[in-house]
C-alpha positions as a Python dict, from the first residue, in 0.01 Angstrom:
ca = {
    (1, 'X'): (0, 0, 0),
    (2, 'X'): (-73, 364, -104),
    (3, 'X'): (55, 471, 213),
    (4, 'X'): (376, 264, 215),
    (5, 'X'): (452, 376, -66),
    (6, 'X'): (424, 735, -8),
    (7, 'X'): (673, 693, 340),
    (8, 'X'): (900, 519, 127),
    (9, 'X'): (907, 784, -128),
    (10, 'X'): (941, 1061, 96),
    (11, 'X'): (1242, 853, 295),
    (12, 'X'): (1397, 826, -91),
    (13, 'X'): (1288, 1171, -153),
    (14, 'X'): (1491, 1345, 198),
    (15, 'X'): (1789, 1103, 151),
    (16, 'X'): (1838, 1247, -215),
    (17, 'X'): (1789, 1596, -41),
    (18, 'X'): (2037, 1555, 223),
    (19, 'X'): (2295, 1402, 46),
    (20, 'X'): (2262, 1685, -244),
    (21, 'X'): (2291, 1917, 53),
    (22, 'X'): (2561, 1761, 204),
    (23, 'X'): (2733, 1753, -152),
    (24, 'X'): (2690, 2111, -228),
    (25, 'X'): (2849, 2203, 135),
    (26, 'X'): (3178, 2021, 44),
    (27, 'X'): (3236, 2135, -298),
    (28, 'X'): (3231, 2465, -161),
    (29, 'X'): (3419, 2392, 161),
    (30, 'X'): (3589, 2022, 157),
    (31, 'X'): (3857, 2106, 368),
    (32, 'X'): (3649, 2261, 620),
    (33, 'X'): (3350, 1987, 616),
    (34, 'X'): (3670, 1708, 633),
    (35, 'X'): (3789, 1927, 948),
    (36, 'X'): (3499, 1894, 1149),
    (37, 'X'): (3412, 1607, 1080),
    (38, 'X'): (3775, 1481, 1193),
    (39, 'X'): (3712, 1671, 1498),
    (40, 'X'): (3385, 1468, 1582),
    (41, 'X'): (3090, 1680, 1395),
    (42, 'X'): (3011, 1381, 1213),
    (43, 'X'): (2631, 1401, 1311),
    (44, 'X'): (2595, 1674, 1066),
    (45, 'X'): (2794, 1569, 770),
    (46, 'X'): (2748, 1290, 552),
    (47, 'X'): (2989, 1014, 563),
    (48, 'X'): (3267, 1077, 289),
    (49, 'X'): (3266, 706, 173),
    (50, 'X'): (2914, 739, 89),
    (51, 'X'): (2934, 1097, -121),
    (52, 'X'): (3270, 953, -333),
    (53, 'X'): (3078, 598, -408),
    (54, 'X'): (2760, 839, -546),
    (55, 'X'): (3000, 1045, -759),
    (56, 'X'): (3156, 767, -919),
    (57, 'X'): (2865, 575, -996),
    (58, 'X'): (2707, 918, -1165),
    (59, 'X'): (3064, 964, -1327),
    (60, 'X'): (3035, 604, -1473),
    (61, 'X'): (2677, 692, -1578),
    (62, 'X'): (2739, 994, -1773),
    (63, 'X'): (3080, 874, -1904),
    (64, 'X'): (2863, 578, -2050),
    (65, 'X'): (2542, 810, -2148),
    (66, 'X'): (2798, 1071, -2378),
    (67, 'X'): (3011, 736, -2532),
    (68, 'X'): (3343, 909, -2399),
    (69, 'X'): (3496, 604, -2461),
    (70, 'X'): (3361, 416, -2752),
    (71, 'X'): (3507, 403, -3052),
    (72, 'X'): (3360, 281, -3441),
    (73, 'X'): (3651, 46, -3476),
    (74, 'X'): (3615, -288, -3383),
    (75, 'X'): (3950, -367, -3264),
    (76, 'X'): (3997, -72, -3055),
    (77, 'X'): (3683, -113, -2957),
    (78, 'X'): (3771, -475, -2799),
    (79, 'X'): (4047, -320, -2649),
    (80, 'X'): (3896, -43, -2470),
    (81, 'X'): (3653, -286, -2312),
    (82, 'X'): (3955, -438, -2199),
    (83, 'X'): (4081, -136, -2068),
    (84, 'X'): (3768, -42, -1856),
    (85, 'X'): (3733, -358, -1728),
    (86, 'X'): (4097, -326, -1593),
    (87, 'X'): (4073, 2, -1485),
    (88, 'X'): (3765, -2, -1247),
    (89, 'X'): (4005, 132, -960),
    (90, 'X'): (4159, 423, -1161),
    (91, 'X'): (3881, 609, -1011),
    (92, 'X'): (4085, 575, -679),
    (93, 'X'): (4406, 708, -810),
    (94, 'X'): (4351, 1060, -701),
    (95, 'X'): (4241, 973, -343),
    (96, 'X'): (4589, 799, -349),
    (97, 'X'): (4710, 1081, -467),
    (98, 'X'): (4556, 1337, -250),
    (99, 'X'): (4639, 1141, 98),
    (100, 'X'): (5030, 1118, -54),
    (101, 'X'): (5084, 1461, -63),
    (102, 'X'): (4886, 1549, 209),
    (103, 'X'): (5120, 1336, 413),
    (104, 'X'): (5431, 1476, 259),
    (105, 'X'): (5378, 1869, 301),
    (106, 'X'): (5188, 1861, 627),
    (107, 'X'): (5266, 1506, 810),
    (108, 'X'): (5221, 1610, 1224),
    (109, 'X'): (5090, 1948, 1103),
    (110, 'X'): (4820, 1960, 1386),
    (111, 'X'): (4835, 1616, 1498),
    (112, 'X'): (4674, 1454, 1244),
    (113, 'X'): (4644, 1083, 1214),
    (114, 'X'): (4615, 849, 919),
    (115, 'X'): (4264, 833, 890),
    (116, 'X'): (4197, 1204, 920),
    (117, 'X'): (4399, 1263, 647),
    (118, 'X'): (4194, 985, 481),
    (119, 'X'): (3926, 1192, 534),
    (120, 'X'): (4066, 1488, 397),
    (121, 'X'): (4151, 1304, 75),
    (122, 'X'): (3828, 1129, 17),
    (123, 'X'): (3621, 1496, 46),
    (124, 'X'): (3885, 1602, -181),
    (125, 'X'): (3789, 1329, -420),
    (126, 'X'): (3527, 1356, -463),
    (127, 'X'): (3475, 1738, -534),
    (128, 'X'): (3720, 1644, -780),
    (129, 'X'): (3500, 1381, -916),
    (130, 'X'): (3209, 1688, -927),
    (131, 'X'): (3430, 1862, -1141),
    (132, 'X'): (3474, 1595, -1394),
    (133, 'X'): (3106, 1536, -1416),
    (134, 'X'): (3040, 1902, -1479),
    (135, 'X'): (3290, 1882, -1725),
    (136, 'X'): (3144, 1664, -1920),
    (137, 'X'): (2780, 1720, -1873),
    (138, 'X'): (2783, 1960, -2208),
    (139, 'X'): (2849, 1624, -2372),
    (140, 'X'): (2552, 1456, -2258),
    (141, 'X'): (2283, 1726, -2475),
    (142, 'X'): (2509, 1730, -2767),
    (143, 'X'): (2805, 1420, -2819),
    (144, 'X'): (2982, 1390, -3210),
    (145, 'X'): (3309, 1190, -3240),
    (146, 'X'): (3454, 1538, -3313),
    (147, 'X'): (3288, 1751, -2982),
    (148, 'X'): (3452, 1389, -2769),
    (149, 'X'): (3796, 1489, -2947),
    (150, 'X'): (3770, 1792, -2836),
    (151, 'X'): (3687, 1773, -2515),
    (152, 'X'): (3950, 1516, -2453),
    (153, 'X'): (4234, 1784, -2568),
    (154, 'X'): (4057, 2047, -2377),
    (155, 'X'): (4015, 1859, -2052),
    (156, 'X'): (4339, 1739, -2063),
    (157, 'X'): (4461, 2093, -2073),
    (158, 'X'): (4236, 2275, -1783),
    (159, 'X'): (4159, 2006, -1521),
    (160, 'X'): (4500, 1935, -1414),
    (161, 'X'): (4480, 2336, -1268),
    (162, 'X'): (4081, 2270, -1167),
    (163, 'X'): (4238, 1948, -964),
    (164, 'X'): (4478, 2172, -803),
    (165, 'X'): (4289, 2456, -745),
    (166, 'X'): (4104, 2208, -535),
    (167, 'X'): (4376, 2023, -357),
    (168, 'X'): (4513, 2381, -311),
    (169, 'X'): (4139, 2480, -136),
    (170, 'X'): (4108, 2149, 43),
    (171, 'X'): (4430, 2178, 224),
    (172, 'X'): (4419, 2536, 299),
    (173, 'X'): (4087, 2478, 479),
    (174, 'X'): (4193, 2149, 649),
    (175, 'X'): (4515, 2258, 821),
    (176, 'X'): (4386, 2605, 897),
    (177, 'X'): (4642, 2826, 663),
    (178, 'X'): (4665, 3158, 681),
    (179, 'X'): (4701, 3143, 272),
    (180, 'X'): (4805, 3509, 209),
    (181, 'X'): (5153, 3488, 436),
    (182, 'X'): (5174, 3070, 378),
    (183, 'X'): (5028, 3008, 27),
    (184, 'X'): (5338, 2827, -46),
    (185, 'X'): (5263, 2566, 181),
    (186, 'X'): (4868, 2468, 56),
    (187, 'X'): (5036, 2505, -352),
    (188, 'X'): (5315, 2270, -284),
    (189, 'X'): (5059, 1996, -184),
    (190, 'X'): (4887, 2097, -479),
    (191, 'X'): (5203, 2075, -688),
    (192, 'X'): (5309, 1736, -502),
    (193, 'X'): (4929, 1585, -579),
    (194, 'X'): (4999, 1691, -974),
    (195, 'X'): (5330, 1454, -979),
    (196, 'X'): (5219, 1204, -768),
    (197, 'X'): (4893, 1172, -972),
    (198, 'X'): (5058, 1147, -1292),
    (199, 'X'): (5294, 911, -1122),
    (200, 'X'): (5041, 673, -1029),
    (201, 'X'): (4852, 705, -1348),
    (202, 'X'): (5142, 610, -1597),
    (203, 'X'): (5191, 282, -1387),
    (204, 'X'): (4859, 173, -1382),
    (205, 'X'): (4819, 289, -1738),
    (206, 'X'): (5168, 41, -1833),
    (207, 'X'): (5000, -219, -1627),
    (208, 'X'): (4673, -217, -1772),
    (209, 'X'): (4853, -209, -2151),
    (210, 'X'): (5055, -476, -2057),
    (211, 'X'): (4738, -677, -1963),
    (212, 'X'): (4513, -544, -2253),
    (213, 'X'): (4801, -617, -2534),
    (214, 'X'): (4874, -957, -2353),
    (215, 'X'): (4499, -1062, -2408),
    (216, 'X'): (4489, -885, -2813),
    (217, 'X'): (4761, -1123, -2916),
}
């Protein structure tokens, strides 16, 4: 039993490792870690799926450790969870959002397919994801009503440029831009993810209200 258990900590132990490593290589590089693995380095690169389900499940964690989005009255408090049970697929959104614009500024740049540009997205996503979960880590030593206020106002200010700062890296990287004589093509997919993001959020935001007020009454 003693040495079970020490193989199956040590298995545990290299899979957190890897997939640590693996994150750390794509928040400084999605583009380029999408781009080869699109081009069949996949042996070397852990599968994008399984990095964005980690980083929302430690989102969801911390978001729920700091009380982001609890509130002391009891009526909104009913209704927000309403709203997160409705909104389990916001977390999506920006993948959405990511693979639209990728598709609008650079379709056939390449010759990539669908699915590649899946790829692209999902890496992209979940860097993003990183950000939000550094973002809010502060909150998790230290969270008043008043710091989550602020924070909320804050956020809401600088991670729409963090978002395309990394849309703007990601797609540089993927489709191989020389950004100092094309950076107008990598900003306009950021730009284009911004819109199409906020887009997609103030419908699914209307839907889940609708659903939310429907249930209050």
């Amino acid at each position: 039993m003693r040495d079970l258990g020490t193989e199956a900590w040590d298995k545990l132990r290299w899979f957190e490792n890897s997939l640590v490593k693996a994150g750390l290589r794509v928040v400084l590089q999605p583009g380029s870690v999408a781009r080869d693995y699109v081009l069949g380095a996949r042996a070397s690169h852990v599968h994008p799926l399984k990095l964005l389900l980690a980083a929302i499940v430690l989102l969801l964690l911390v978001i729920a450790q700091t009380g982001y989005l609890t509130t002391t009255s009891a009526t909104l408090s009913r209704a927000l969870e309403l709203v997160q049970s409705y909104s389990k697929w916001s977390f999506s959104l920006g993948l959405v959002a990511v693979l639209v614009a990728s598709h609008l500024v650079f379709w056939r740049v390449r010759g990539f397919n669908f699915v590649e540009h899946l790829v692209l997205a999902t890496y992209t996503h979940f860097v993003i994801l990183v950000a939000s979960i550094l973002s809010l880590s502060p909150l998790l030593f230290h969270a008043t009503p008043e710091l989550i206020k602020e924070h909320r106002f804050w956020s809401s200010q600088i991670m729409p440029w963090v978002e395309g700062g990394i849309v703007f890296l990601a797609f540089t990287q993927f489709f191989g831009i020389p950004w100092r004589q094309q950076w107008w093509r990598p900003l306009l997919g950021a730009v284009a993810f911004f819109f199409v993001k906020k887009g997609l959020l103030f419908l699914y935001a209307w839907a889940v209200i609708k659903l939310v007020m429907a249930q209050l009454q």
